[in-house]
C-alpha positions in Angstrom: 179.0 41.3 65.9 176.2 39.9 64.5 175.4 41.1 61.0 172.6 40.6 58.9 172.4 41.1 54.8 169.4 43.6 53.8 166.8 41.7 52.3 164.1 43.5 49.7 161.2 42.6 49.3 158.1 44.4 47.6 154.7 43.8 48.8 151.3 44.7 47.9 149.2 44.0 50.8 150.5 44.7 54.2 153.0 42.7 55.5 153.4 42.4 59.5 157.0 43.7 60.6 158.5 41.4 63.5 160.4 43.2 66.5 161.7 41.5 69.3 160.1 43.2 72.7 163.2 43.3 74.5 164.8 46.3 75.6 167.8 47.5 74.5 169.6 46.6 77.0 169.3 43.1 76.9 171.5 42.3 73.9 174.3 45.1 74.5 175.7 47.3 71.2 175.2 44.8 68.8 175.1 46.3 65.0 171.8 45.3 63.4 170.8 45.7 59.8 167.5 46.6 58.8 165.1 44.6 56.4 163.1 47.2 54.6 160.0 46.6 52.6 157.6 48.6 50.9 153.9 47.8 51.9 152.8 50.8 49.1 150.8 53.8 49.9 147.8 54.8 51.6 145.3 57.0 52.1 141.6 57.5 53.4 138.4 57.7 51.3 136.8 61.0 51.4 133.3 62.1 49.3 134.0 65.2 47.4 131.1 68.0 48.4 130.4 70.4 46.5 129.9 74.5 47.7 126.7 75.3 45.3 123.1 73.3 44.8 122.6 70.8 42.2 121.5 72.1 38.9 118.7 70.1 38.1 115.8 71.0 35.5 112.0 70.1 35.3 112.5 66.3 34.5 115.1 65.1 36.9 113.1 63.1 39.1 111.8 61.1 35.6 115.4 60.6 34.4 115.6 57.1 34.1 119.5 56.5 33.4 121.1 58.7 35.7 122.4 55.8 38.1 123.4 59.1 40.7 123.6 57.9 44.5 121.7 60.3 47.0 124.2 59.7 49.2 126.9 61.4 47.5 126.9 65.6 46.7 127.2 66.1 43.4 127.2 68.9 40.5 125.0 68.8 37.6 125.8 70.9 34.1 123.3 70.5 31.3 124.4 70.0 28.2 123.2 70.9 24.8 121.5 68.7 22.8 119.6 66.4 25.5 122.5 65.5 28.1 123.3 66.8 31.6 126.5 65.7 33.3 127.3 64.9 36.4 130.0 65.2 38.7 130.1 62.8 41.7 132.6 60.6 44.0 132.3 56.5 43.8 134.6 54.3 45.6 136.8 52.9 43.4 138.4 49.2 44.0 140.5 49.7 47.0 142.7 47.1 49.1 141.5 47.0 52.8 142.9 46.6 56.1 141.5 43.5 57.2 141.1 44.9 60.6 140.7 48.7 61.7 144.5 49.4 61.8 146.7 51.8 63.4 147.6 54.8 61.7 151.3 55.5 61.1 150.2 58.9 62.8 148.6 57.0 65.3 144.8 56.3 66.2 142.1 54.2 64.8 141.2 54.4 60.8 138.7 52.0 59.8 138.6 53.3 55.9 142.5 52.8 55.4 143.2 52.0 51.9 146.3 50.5 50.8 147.5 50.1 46.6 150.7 49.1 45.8 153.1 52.4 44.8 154.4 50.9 40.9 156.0 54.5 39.8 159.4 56.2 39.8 160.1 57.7 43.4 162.2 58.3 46.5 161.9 58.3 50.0 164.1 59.0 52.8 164.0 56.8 56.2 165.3 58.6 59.0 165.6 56.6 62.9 165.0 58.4 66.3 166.4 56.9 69.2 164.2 55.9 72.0 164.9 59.9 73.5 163.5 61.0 70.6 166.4 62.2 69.3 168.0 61.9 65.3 170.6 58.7 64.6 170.7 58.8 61.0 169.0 59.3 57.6 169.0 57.1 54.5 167.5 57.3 51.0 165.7 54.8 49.2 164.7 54.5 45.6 161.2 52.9 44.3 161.4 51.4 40.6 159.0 51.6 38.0 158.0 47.8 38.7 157.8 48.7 42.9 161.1 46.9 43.9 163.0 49.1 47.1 166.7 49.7 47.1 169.1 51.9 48.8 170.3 54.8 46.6 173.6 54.0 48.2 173.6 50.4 48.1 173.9 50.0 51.5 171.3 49.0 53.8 170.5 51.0 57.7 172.3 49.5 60.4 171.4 50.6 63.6 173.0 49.3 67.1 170.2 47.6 69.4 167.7 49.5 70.7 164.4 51.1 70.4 163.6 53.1 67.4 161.2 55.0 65.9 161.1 55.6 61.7 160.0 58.1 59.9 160.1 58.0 56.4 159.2 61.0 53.5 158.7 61.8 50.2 158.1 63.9 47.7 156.2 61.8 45.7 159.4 62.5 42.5 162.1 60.4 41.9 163.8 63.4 43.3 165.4 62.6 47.0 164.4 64.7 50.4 167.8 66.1 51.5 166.6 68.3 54.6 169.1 68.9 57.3 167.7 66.3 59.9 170.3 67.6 62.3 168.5 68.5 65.7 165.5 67.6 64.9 163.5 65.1 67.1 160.3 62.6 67.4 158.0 65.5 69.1 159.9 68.4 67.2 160.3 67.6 63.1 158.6 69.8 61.0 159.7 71.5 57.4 158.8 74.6 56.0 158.1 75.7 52.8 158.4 72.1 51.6 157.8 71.0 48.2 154.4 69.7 47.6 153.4 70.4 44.0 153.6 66.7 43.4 152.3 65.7 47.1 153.7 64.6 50.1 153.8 61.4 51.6 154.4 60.0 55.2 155.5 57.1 57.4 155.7 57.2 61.0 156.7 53.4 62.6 156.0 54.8 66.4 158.8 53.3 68.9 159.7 49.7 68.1 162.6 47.9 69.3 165.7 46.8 67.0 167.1 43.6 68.1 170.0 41.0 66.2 167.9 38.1 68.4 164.9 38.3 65.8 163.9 38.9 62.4 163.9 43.2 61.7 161.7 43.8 59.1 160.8 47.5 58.7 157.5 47.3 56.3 157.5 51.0 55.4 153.6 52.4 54.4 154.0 55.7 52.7 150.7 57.8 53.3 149.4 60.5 51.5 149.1 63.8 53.3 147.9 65.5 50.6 145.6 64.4 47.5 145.7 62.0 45.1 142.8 62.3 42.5 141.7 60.7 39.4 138.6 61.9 36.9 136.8 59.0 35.4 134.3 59.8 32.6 131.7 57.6 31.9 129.1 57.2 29.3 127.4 53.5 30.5 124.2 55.3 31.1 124.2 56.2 27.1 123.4 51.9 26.2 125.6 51.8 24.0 127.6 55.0 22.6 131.7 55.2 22.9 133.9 57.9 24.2 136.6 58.7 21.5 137.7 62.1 22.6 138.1 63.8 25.7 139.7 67.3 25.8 142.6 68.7 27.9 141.6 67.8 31.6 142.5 70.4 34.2 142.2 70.1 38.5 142.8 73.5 40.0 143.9 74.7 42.1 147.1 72.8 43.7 149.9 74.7 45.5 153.4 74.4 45.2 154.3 74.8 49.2 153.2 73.6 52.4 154.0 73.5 56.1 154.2 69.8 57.2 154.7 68.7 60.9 156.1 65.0 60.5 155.9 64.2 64.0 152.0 65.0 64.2 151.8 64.0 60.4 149.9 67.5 59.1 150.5 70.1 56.8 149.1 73.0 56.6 150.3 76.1 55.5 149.9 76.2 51.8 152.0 78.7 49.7 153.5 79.4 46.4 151.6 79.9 43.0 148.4 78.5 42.3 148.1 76.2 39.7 146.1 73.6 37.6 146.7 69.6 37.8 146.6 68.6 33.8 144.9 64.9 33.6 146.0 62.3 30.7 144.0 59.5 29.8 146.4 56.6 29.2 143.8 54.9 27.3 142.7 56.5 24.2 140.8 53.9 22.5 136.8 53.8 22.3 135.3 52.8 25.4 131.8 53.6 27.3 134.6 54.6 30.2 138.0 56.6 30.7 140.2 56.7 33.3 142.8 59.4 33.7 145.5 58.6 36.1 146.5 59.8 39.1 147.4 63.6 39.9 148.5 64.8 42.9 146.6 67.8 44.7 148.1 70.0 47.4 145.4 72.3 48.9 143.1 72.8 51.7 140.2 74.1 49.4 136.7 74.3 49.3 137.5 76.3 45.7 138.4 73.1 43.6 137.8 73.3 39.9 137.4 70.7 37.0 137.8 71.7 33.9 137.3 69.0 30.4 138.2 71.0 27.3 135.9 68.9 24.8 134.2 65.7 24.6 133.1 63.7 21.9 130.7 60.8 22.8 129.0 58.6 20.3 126.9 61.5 18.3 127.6 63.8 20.6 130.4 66.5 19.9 130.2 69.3 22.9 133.1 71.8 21.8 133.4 74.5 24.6 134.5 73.4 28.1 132.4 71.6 30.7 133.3 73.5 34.4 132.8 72.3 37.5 133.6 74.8 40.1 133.2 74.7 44.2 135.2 71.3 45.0 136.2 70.8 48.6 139.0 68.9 48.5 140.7 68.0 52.0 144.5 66.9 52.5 145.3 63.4 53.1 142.5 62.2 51.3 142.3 60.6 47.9 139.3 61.4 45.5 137.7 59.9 41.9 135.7 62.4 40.6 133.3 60.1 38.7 131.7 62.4 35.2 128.3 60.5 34.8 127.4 61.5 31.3 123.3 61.2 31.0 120.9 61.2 28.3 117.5 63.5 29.2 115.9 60.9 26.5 113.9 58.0 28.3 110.5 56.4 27.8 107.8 57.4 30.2 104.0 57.0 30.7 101.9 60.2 30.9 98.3 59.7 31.8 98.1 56.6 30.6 99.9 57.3 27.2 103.0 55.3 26.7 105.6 58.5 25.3 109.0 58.3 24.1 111.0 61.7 25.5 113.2 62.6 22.0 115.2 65.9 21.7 113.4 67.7 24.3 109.8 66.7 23.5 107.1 64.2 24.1 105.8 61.6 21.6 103.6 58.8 21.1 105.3 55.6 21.0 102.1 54.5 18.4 100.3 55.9 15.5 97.1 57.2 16.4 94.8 54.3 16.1 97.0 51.6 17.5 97.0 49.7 20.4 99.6 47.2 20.0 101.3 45.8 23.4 104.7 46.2 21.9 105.2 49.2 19.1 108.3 48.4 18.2 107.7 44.5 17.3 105.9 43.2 14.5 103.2 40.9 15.3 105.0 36.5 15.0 102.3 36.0 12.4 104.4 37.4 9.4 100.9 38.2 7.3 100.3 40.3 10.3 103.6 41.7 10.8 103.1 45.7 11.3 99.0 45.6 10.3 98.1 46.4 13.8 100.9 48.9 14.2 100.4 51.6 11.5 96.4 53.1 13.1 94.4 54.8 11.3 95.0 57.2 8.0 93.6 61.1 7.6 93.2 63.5 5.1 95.0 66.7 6.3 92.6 68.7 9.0 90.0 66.2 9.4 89.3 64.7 12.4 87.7 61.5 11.0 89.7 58.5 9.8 89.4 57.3 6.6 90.6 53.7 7.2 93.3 51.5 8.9 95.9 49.6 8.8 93.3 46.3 8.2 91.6 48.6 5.1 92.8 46.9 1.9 89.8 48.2 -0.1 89.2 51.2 -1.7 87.9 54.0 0.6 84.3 55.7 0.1 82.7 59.2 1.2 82.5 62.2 0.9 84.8 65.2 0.5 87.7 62.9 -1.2 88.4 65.1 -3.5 86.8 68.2 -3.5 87.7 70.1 -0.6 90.9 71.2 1.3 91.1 72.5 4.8 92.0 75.9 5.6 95.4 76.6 7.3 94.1 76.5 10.5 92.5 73.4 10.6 94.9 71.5 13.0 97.4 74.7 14.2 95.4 77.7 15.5 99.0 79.0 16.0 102.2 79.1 14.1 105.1 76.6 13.8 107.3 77.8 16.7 106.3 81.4 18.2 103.7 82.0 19.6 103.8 78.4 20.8 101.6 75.7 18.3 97.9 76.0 19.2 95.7 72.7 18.8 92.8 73.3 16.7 90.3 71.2 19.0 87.7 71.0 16.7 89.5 69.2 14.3 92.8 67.9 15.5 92.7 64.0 15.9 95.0 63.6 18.7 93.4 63.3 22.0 93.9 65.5 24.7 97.1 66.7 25.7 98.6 65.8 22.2 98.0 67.0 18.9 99.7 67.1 15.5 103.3 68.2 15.4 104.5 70.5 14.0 107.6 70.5 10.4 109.8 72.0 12.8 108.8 69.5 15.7 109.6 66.7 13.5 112.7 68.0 12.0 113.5 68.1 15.5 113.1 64.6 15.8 114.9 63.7 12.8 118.0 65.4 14.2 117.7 64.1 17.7 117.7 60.7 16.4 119.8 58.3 13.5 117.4 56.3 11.1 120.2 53.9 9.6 119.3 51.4 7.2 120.6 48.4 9.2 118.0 49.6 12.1 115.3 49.2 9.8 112.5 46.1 10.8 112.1 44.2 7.4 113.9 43.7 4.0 111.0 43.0 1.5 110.6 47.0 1.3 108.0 46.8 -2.0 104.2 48.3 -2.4 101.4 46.0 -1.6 98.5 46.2 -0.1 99.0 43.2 2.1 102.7 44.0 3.0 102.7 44.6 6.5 107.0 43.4 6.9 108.6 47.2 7.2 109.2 50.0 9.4 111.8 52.6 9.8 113.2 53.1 13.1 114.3 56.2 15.1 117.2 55.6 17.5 117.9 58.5 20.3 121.5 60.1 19.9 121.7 60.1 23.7 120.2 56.7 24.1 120.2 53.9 21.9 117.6 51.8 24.0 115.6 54.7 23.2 113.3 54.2 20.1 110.8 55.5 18.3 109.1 52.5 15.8 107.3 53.9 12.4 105.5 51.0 10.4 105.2 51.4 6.7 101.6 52.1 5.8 101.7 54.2 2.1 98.6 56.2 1.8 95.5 56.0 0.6 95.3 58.4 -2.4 92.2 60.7 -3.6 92.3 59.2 -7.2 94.8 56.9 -8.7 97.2 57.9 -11.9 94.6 58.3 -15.1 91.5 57.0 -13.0 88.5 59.0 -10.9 88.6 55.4 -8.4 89.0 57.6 -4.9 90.4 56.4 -1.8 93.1 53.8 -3.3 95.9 52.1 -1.1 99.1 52.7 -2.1 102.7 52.4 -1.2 102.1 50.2 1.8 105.3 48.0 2.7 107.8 50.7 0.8 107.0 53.7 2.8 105.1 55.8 5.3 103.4 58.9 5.0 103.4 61.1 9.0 101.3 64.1 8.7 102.4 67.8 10.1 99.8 70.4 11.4 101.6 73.1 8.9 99.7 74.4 5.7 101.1 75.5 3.3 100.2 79.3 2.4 98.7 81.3 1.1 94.8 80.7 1.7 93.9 81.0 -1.8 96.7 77.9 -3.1 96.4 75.8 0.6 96.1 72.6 -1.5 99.6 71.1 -0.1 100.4 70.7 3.6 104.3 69.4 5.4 104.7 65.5 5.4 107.5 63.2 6.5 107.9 60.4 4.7 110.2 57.5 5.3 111.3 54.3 3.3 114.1 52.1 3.2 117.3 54.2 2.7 115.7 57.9 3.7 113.5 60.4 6.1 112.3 63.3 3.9 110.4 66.2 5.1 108.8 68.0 2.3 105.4 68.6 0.8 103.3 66.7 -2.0 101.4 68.1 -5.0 97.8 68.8 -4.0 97.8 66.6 -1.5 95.4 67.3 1.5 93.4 65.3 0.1 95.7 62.1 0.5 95.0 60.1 3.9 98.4 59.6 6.2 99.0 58.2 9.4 99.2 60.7 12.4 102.1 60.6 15.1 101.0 63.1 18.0 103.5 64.9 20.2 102.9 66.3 23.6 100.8 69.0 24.0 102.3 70.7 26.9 106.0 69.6 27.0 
């Protein structure tokens, strides 16, 4: 008697198994021990589809960070604040057959993917005679670090012959122990079997066993029902970090299934319904998370996704994001890929270069400018921002009262003895009815006009104006000091920017003096217009301003000041 020692060995890629091709007859009863090796687990790549249409709104085909394949059916959610998400499938890194390769349930499978099975579990290997009929059954246990051992200690021996193995498991450390008793090749099925945590499959088809050559059984488990993983990921965001994801929920997996061994399906699925809770093993900032694996067993076109919370750079979303009408097929493994885009993007609109900010339109220049690049100072540092800042108005006047070249003190008329009525530049009201450009009078050209306090509070909250994003340090009134500008950076997208150069005012009279139209506060801060009056009619002598310098924004209102000459930002007429 010929016996050989079992010999482990764990494998990530697929290893070939040698069998001789003699019968079993050639070589008498000899006892032969069985080599066997785990090759890991596989599984074919599926899409997941979704039952319902996209949800798109009016700017979808303008977003410009979306990175979504057309290919692929997807869900999209809006999200407050500027964001949409979307749910789609990618491929994730996957070890390939080098060849189409046989399935272990027979047939041809070109998109066969193969990944090494590193976790706690048990299998059980049963052999079938070449009748078909059962010879015996043994367990074998999977480490932590993949290596393959029988729970017994003892390895399969089997007399010479022809075989074929089927191996099973219940994807737990937790061993199969059906009664194998009568059942054969053609005729092995279980009922009721428990699949909460997935079910997995080997089927060698009928080799021969012989002690005249090398018997390595390399055992591929594959997956009968679903593994899945959600991966969340905020690359399209340039820049902002995921640091909290809420509880993560798949629904909805059964407990029980039906599963025919010898035609390797399952159908059939019973027991209470429940709901797959992901973990993220890595909690640390990071433009991308990766839950791990979960195990779905359902036959659903009903899937559901469910992310308690997210937190995202600036972004805090509170309430649940759901994603409803996943088809999710057995045997199939899925990554449901969470895209996490901004709405925010630059665009051109009839010429006008616009930054898209918290749901609304705006010039990426001052009125007046027509600098290449808005948010770089000219190299010549006298220069700097001189070109950037436009021209200046007094409040509901259509004609500028200088630039950002004017260094000397500004003449005409109606410096100082007139202010505009309410309506001058807003023939409408701040929010409802809708803003109403005052044609006659509003600078802007058409299609924009002068925004709204309420539009640029917007603005401020859609965007961060940190110090350390400020362009220039010498932050000091001159007339010549073109260096500074404060910068608006999107929440949802910090390659989106909004550049606004430090041109002061030019004042209807200076402290103590009747001089009109003096320059002042260029270099230390900027002075942005709104169309909003202040009422009533009878004491309209102040109108809304923004103003920024180094450390601040402020939205407020001077004293008499529609007389003062500001630069003008316009926003979008029609959003």
């Amino acid at each position: 008697m010929n016996t050989r020692l079992l010999q482990i060995a764990t494998m990530i890629l697929v290893v070939s198994s040698l069998f001789s091709c003699k019968t079993d007859n050639d070589y008498g009863q000899e006892i032969v021990t069985l080599n066997v090796s785990l090759g890991g687990e596989e599984y074919d790549e599926q899409d997941v589809t979704f039952g319902g249409q996209s949800n798109t709104n009016s700017r979808s085909s303008n977003r410009s960070n979306s990175n979504i394949s057309t290919a692929v059916q997807m869900q999209e959610i809006p999200l407050e604040n500027g964001f949409y998400i979307s749910a789609e499938v990618t491929a994730e890194p996957a070890i390939y057959r080098p060849s189409p390769a046989k399935s272990s349930s027979g047939g041809n499978r070109a998109a066969v993917v193969v990944n090494p099975i590193q976790r706690a579990i048990s299998f059980r290997l049963a052999a079938y005679n070449s009748a078909g009929n059962f010879v015996q059954a043994k367990v074998y246990t999977i480490a932590a670090n993949g290596t393959v051992t029988p729970a017994d200690g003892a390895a399969m021996q089997l007399p010479n012959g022809q075989y074929t193995f089927i191996a099973y498991s219940y994807n737990t450390n937790t061993a199969p122990t059906e009664n194998l008793t009568g059942t054969t090749v053609s005729n092995f099925t279980i009922a009721n079997a428990p699949v909460a945590n997935g079910f997995m499959l080997f089927n060698s088809g009928l080799i021969t066993v012989s002690s005249q050559a090398t018997v390595n059984l390399n055992v591929i488990l594959r997956h009968l029902t679903s593994p899945m993983q959600v991966v969340i990921d905020a690359t399209a965001t340039n820049g902002y970090l995921i640091t909290s994801v809420g509880t993560t929920t798949l629904g909805n997996t059964r407990g029980t299934a039906t599963v025919n061994l010898s035609t390797g399906t399952i159908t059939n699925f019973g027991g209470s319904t429940a709901a797959r809770t992901m973990s993220y093993p890595s909690t640390a900032a990071a433009a991308q998370w990766a839950s791990n694996v979960a195990y779905f067993s359902n036959n659903t076109t009903a899937g559901t996704l469910s992310i308690a919370s997210l937190i995202v750079g600036p972004l805090e979303r509170p309430t649940p994001i759901n994603f409803s009408d996943i088809s999710i097929l057995p045997g199939f493994a899925y990554t449901v890929r969470l895209r996490l885009n901004p709405e925010d993007g630059f665009e051109t609109i009839g010429g006008v270069e616009a930054a898209f900010i918290g749901g609304r339109y705006w010039m990426r220049r001052n009125l007046g400018s027509t600098v290449a690049n808005p948010d770089v100072p000219n190299a010549t540092a006298s220069i700097g921002f001189r070109d950037h800042i436009g021209n200046y108005y007094q409040w509901g006047r259509i004609t500028p009262r200088g630039n950002g070249s004017t260094t000397a003190n500004q003449t005409g008329t109606h410096w100082n003895t007139r202010e505009e009525s309410l309506t001058a530049w807003n023939l409408g009201s701040e929010t409802t009815p809708v803003p109403a450009k005052n044609t006659t009078n509003d600078p802007c050209p058409t299609g924009w006009r002068v925004p709204t306090r309420a539009e640029w509070n917007l603005l401020v909250a859609s965007t961060t104006q940190n110090q350390s994003d400020n362009v220039g340090t010498t932050w000091t009134a001159s007339t010549t000091n073109y260096a500074t500008a404060k910068v608006f950076r999107s929440l949802r997208d910090r390659n989106v920017v909004l550049t606004f150069p430090s041109g002061g005012v030019f004042t209807p009279t200076t402290v103590n003096s009747t001089v009109v139209g003096v320059s002042q506060f260029r270099g230390s801060a900027g002075y942005y217009w709104t169309s909003l009056s202040i009422a009533p009619e009878t004491a309209a002598l102040n109108a809304a301003r923004l103003v920024t310098d180094q450390t601040a924004v402020t939205m407020g209102q001077g004293n008499n000041n529609k007389n003062f000459a500001f630069n003008v930002r316009c926003i979008r007429d029609t959003q």
